[in-house]
C-alpha positions as CSV (number, residue, x, y, z in Angstrom):
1,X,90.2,187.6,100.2
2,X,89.8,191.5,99.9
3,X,91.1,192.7,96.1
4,X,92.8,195.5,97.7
5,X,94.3,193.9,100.2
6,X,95.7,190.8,97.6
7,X,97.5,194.0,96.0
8,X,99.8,195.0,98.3
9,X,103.3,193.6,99.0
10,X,104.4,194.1,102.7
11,X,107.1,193.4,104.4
12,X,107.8,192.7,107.9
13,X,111.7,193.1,108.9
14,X,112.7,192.0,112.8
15,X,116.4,192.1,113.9
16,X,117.4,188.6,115.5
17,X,118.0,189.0,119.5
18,X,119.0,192.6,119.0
19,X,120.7,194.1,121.9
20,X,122.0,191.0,122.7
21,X,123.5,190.8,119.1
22,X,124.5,194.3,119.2
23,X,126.5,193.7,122.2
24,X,128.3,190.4,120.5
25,X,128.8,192.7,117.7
26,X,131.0,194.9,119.8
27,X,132.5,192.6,122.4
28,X,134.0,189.8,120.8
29,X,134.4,187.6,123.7
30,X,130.8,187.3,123.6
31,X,130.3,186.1,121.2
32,X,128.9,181.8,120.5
33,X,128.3,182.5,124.9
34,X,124.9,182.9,126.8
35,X,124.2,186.5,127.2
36,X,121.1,188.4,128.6
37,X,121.0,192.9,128.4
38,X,119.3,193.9,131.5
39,X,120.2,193.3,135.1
40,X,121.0,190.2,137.2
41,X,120.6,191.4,140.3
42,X,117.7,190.2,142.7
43,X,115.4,193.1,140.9
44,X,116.7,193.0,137.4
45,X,115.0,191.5,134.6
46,X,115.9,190.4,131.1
47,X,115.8,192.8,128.2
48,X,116.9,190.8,125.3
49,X,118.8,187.3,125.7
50,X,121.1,185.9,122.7
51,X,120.2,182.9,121.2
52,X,122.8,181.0,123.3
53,X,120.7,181.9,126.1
54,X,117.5,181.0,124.5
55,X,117.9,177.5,124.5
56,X,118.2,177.6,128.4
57,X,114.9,179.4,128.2
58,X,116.3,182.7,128.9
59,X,113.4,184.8,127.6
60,X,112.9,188.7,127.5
61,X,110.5,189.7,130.9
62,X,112.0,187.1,132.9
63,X,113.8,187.9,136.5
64,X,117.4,187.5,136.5
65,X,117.0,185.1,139.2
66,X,115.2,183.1,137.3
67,X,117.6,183.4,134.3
68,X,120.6,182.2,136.4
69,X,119.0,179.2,137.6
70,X,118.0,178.5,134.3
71,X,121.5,179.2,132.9
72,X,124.5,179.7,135.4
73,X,126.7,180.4,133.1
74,X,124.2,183.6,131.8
75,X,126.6,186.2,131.3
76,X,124.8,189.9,132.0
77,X,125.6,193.1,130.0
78,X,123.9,196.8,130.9
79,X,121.5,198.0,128.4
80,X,123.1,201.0,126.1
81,X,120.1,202.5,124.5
82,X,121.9,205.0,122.5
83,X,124.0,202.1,121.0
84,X,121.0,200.8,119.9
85,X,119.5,203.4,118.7
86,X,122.8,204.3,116.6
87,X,122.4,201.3,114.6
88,X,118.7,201.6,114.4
89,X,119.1,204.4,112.3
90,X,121.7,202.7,110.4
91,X,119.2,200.0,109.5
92,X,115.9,202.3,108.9
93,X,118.3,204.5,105.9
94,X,118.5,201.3,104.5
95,X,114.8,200.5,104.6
96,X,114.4,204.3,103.3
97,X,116.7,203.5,100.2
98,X,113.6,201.3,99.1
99,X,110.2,203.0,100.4
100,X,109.1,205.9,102.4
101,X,106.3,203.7,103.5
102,X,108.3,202.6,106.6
103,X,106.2,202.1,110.0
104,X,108.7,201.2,113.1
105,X,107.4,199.1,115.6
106,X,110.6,199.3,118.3
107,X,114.1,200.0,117.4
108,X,114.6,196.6,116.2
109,X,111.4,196.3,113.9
110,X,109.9,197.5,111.2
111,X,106.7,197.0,108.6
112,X,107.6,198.4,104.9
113,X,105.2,198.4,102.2
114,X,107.2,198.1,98.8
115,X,103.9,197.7,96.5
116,X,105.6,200.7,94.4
117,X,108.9,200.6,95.6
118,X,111.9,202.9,94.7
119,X,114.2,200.2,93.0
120,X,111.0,199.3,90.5
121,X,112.1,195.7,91.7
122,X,108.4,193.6,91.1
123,X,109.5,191.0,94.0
124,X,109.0,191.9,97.4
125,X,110.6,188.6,98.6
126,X,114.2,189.5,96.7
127,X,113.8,193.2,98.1
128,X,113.8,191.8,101.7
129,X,116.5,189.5,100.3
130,X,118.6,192.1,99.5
131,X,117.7,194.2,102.6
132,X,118.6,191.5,104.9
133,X,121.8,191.2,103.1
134,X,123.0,194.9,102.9
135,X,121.9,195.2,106.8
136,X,124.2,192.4,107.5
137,X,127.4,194.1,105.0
138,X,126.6,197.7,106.5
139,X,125.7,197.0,110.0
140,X,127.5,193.6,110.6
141,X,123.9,192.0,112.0
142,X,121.5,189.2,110.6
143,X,117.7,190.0,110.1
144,X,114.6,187.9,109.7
145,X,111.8,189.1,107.3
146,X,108.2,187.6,106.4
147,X,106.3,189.0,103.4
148,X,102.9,188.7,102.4
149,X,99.4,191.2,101.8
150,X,99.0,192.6,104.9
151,X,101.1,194.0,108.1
152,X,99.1,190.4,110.4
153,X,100.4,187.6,108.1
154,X,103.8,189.5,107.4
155,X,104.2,189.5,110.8
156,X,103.6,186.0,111.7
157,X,105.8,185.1,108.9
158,X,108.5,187.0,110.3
159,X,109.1,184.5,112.8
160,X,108.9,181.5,110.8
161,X,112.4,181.2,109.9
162,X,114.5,182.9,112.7
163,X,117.1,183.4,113.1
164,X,118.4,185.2,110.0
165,X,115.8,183.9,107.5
166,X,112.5,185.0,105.6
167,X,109.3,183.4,104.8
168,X,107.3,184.5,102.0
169,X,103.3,183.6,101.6
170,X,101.9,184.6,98.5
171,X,98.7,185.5,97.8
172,X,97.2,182.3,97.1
173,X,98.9,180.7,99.9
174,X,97.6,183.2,102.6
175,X,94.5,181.2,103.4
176,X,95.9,177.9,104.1
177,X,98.9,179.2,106.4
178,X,96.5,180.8,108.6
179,X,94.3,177.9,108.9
180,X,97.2,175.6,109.9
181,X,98.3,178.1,111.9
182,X,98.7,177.3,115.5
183,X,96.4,179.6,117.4
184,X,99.2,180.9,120.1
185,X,101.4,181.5,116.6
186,X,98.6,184.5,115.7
187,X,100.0,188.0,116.3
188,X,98.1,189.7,119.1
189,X,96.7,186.3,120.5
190,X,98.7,186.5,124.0
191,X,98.6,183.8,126.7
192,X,95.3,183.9,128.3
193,X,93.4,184.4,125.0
194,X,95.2,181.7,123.9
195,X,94.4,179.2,127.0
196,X,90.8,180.9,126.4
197,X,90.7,179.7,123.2
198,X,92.1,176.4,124.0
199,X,89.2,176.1,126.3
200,X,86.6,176.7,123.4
201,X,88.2,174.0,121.4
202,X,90.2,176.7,119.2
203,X,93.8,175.5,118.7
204,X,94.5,176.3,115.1
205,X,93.2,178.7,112.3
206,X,90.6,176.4,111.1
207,X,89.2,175.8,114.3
208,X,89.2,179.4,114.5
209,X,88.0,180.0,110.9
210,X,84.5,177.3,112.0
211,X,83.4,180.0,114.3
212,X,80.6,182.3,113.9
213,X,81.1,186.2,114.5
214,X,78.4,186.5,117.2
215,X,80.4,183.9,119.0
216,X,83.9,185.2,118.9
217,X,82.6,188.9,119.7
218,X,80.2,187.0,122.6
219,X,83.3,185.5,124.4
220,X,86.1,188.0,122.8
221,X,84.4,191.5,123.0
222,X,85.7,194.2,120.2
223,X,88.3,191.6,119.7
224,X,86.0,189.2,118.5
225,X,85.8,190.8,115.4
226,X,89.1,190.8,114.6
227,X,89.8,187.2,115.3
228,X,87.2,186.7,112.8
229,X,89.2,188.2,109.9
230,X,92.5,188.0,110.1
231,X,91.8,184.4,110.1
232,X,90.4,185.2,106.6
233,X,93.2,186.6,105.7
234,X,91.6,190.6,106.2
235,X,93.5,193.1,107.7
236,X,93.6,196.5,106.5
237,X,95.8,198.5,108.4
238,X,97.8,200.4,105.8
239,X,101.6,200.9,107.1
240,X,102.0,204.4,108.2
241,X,105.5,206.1,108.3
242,X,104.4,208.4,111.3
243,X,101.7,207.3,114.0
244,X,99.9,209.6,115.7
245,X,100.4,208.9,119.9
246,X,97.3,207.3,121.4
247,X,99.3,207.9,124.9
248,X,102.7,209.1,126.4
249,X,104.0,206.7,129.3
250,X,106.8,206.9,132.1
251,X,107.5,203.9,134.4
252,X,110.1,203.0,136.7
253,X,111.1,199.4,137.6
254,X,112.7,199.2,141.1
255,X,115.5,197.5,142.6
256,X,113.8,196.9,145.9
257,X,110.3,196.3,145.9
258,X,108.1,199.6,147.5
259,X,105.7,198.7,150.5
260,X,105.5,202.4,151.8
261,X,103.0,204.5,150.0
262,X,105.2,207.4,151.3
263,X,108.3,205.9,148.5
264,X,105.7,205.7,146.4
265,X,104.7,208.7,146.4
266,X,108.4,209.8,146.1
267,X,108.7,208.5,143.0
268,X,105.7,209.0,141.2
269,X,107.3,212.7,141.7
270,X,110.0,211.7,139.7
271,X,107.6,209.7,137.1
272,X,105.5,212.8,136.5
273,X,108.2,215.1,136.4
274,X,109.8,213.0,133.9
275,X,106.8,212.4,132.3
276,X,105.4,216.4,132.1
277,X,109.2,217.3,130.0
278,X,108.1,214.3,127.6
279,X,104.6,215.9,126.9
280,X,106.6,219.1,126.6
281,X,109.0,218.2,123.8
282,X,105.9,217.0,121.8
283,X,103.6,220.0,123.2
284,X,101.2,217.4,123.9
285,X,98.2,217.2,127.1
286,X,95.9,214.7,127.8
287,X,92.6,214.1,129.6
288,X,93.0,210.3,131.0
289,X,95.5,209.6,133.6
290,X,95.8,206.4,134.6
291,X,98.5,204.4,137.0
292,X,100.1,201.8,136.5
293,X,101.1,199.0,139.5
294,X,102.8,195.8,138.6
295,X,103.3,193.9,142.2
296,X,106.0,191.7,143.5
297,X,104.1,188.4,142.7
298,X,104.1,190.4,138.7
299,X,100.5,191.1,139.2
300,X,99.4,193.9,137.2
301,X,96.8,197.0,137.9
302,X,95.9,199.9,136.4
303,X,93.7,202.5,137.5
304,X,92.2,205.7,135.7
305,X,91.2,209.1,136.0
306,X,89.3,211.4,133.5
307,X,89.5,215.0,134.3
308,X,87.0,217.7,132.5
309,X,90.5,219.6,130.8
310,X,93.6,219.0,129.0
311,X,96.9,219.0,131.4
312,X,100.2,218.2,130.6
313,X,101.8,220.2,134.4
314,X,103.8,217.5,136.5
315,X,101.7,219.1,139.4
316,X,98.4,217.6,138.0
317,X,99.6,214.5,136.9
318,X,101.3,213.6,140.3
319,X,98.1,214.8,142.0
320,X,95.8,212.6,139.8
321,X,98.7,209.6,140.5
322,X,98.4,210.4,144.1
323,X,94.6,210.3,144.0
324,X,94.4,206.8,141.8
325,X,97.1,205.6,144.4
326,X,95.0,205.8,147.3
327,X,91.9,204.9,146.0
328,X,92.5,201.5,147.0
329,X,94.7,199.5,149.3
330,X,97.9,198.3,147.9
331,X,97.6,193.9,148.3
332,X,101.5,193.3,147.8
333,X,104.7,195.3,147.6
334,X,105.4,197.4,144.8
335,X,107.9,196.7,142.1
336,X,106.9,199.1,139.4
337,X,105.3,202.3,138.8
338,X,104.2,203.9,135.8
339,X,102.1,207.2,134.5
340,X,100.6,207.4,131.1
341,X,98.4,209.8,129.6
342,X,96.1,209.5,127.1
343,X,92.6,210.9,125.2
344,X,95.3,213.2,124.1
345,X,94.8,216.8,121.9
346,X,96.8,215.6,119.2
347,X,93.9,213.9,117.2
348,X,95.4,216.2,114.1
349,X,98.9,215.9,114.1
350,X,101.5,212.9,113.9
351,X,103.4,212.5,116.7
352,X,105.4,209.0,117.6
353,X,105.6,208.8,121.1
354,X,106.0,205.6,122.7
355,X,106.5,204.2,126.6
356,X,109.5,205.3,128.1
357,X,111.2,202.6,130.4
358,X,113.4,203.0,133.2
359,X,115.5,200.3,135.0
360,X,117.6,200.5,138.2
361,X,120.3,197.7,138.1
């Protein structure tokens, strides 16, 4: 274990099924039922599902097809993002009340580093215990919270104990977890790294923990590295109260899937329109443009373009969309589209921008 990183007391605070419990909050006679935010229509997909819901294996991502076979009595409830955000803000001057080392994830998380903390309070575990509590008094919603040395495990412990619980691994404690730590349980190990792993004979931390660096980086790339020491418990990312934007994305999710590249083109207009007033508000331009292409079978492509100058014009962006577009032929219909911009000229401000997301129900 790094002495620096042993030092530190971080906390990792995640709202249990947020818009769903949001819209419980508000609607009593949703309450105890099956919910999913998002659309059930034969395009829409699942924002956020209640726990109800879960136990059908109602899941965020999935098709609301799919949802409603899993669970007929799935009741669905339109997304209202400005709700959300109302009571993100409630929950964040909370989180401000104890450190302005806050670093939000999504509306519904956040990492806070409480080391030197404005209450002087030594524990970090009874700080999230009290957080949790005043979220639930204030803002009438439960939270889950995991707290340990660094942003990785404090994540990961997060999840431990949901819904409305907390899991705290101390110092001496952090090298243990991890190593009988399920491999698909580790924080930025998705589901092909994960069968990937599997395949290698990695299924836990320890198994994980046996393997040489030149090993992991030979069948993991840059990642490899990073397997390598978060399973040792090293991970120094410092929570940062303002990040500075790597990229600013637009997409659009359709209601009908898209199998004319003349639609397409139609609304990649309306992606890069959206997308040049975004740049604008931040007085951001980037160099990379890349499009995004997630098919009807949920396939996903993206393909990129560097251009010698900055641009930020919804001219040039839909003209380097247009140009990724046809630079190959389209193998199913279309049920997404997205622009994002990145190798941005921000490198010396702080800017957080994130993906903007668009739904037609």
């Amino acid at each position: 274990m790094d002495p620096q990183t042993t030092q530190r007391k971080i906390i990792h605070v995640d709202m249990d099924a947020f818009y769903a419990s949001v819209e419980q909050m508000d609607n009593p006679e949703l309450r105890g039922k099956p919910i999913a935010v998002g659309g059930g229509g034969t395009r829409g997909v699942v924002s956020a599902a209640s726990y109800e819901a879960r136990k059908f294996g109602v899941r965020s991502a999935l098709s609301g097809v799919l949802a409603r076979k899993y669970c007929p009595e799935l009741i669905f409830v339109r997304p209202r993002f400005d709700r959300y955000k109302e009571i993100s803000k409630k929950i964040r001057k909370i989180f401000l009340e104890y450190t302005d080392l806050v670093e939000p994830l999504s509306l519904d998380e956040a990492y806070l580093d409480v080391t030197y903390n404005k209450k002087g309070n030594p524990s970090a575990t009874l700080i999230a215990q009290e957080i949790r509590k005043r979220i639930f008094e204030e803002v009438g919603l439960t939270a889950s919270a995991g707290i340990s040395v660094n942003k990785f495990i404090a994540k990961v412990a997060s999840d431990y104990n949901k819904p409305n619980g907390q899991k705290t691994v101390n110092p001496d404690e952090v090298i243990a977890f991890l190593e009988e730590l399920p491999i698909k349980k580790f924080y930025g190990v998705g589901k092909v790294t994960t069968e990937k792993m599997y395949q290698l004979g990695i299924f836990t931390g320890a198994d994980l923990k046996l393997k040489p660096i030149e090993f992991l980086e030979k069948h993991f790339g840059k990642s490899g590295s990073y397997y390598y020491n978060i399973v040792r418990g090293i991970h120094h990312s410092e929570v940062r109260p303002e990040r500075t934007a790597k990229s600013v994305a637009t997409e659009h999710t359709f209601r009908e899937n898209l199998t004319s590249e003349i639609f397409m083109l139609e609304k990649l207009e309306t992606i890069a329109a959206e997308l040049e007033n975004r740049l604008k508000r931040y007085n951001i331009a980037g160099k990379t443009v890349t499009l995004k292409i997630k098919y009807s079978d949920f396939s996903l492509q993206t393909r990129s373009k560097t251009l010698p100058y900055f641009i930020s014009d919804r001219s040039l962006l839909f003209d380097a969309a247009k140009e990724l577009l046809f630079q190959e032929k389209m193998k199913e219909s279309v049920r997404l589209l997205g622009i994002s911009l990145n190798n941005l000229n921000n490198e010396d401000r702080k800017t957080p921008v994130a993906v903007q997301l668009k739904f037609e129900f």
